[in-house]
C-alpha positions, -999 to 999 in steps of 0.1 A, spaced: -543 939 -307 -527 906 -320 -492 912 -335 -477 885 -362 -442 880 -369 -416 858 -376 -386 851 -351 -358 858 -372 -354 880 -404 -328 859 -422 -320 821 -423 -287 803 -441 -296 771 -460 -268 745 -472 -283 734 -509 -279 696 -502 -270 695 -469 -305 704 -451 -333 696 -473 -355 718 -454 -354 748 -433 -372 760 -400 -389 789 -393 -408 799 -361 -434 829 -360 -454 839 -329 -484 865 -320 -484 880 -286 -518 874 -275 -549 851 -288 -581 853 -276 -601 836 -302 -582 818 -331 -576 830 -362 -557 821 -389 -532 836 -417 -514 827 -442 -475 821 -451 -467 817 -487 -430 819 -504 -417 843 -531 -395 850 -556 -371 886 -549 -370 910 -581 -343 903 -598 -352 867 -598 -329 846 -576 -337 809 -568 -365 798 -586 -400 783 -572 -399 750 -579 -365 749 -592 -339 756 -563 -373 752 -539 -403 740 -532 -432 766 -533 -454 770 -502 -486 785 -495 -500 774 -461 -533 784 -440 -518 785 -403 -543 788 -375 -532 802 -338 -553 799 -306 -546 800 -270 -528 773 -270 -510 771 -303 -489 806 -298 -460 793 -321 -461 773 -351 -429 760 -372 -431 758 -409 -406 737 -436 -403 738 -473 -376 717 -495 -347 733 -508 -341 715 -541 -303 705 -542 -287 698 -576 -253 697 -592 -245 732 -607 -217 754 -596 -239 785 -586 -234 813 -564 -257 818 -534 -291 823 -545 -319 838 -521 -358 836 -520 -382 851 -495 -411 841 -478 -445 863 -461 -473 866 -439 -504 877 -451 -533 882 -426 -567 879 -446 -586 911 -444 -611 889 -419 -588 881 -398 -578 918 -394 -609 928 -386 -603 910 -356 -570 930 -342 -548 909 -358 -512 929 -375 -481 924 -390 -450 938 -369 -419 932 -383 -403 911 -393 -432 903 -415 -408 888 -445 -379 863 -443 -355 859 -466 -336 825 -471 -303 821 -486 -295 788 -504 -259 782 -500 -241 762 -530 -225 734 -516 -213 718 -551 -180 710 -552 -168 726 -578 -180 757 -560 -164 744 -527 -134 745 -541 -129 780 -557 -141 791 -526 -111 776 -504 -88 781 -534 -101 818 -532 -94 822 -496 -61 804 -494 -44 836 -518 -58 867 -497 
């Protein structure tokens, strides 16, 4: 059996400051490739916005003995709102033919990413807020 997962559950984001984030995901044994597929996600309640705070991704990602690890990006979109952190998450889902070859999730199978506001209107009722506790 071929487990899928991503490295890390949670990843921090500054809105202009990195334009894109990293994210690593590994399966513990290949003997033939096979492929799935990592796509992003708005949470419920809506949060950042697809195509608004970031850009959308739906990828086909192939493994095989030799390709063990593969590292994804998508764009955060920065802009020039006050706003508090927003978050978005992003999956793996393994095609039902690629199941059928031993291949399944273990967790983390979801990531969320938090966008951090880095406008600085918002920088500075942050630092204003912390200077009074």
């Amino acid at each position: 059996v071929t487990h899928v997962h991503f490295q890390q559950h949670l990843i921090e984001t500054i809105e202009s400051s990195k334009a894109t984030f990293s994210l690593t995901f590994t399966p513990q044994h290949t003997d033939i490739p096979f492929s799935v597929i990592v796509e992003t996600f708005n949470l419920s309640p809506p949060d950042a916005i697809a195509g608004v705070d970031y850009e959308p991704l739906v990828r086909n990602i192939t493994f095989s003995n030799l390709h063990t690890r593969q590292h994804l990006a998508t764009a955060i979109i920065p802009d020039n709102d006050t706003e508090q952190t927003k978050a978005f998450g992003v999956r793996i889902v393994v095609p039902e033919e690629t199941q059928r070859l031993g291949v399944l999730l273990r967790s983390p199978s979801e990531l969320i990413i938090r966008i951090i506001d880095d406008d600085p209107g918002n920088l500075q009722i942050r630092c204003f807020t912390n200077a009074t506790r």
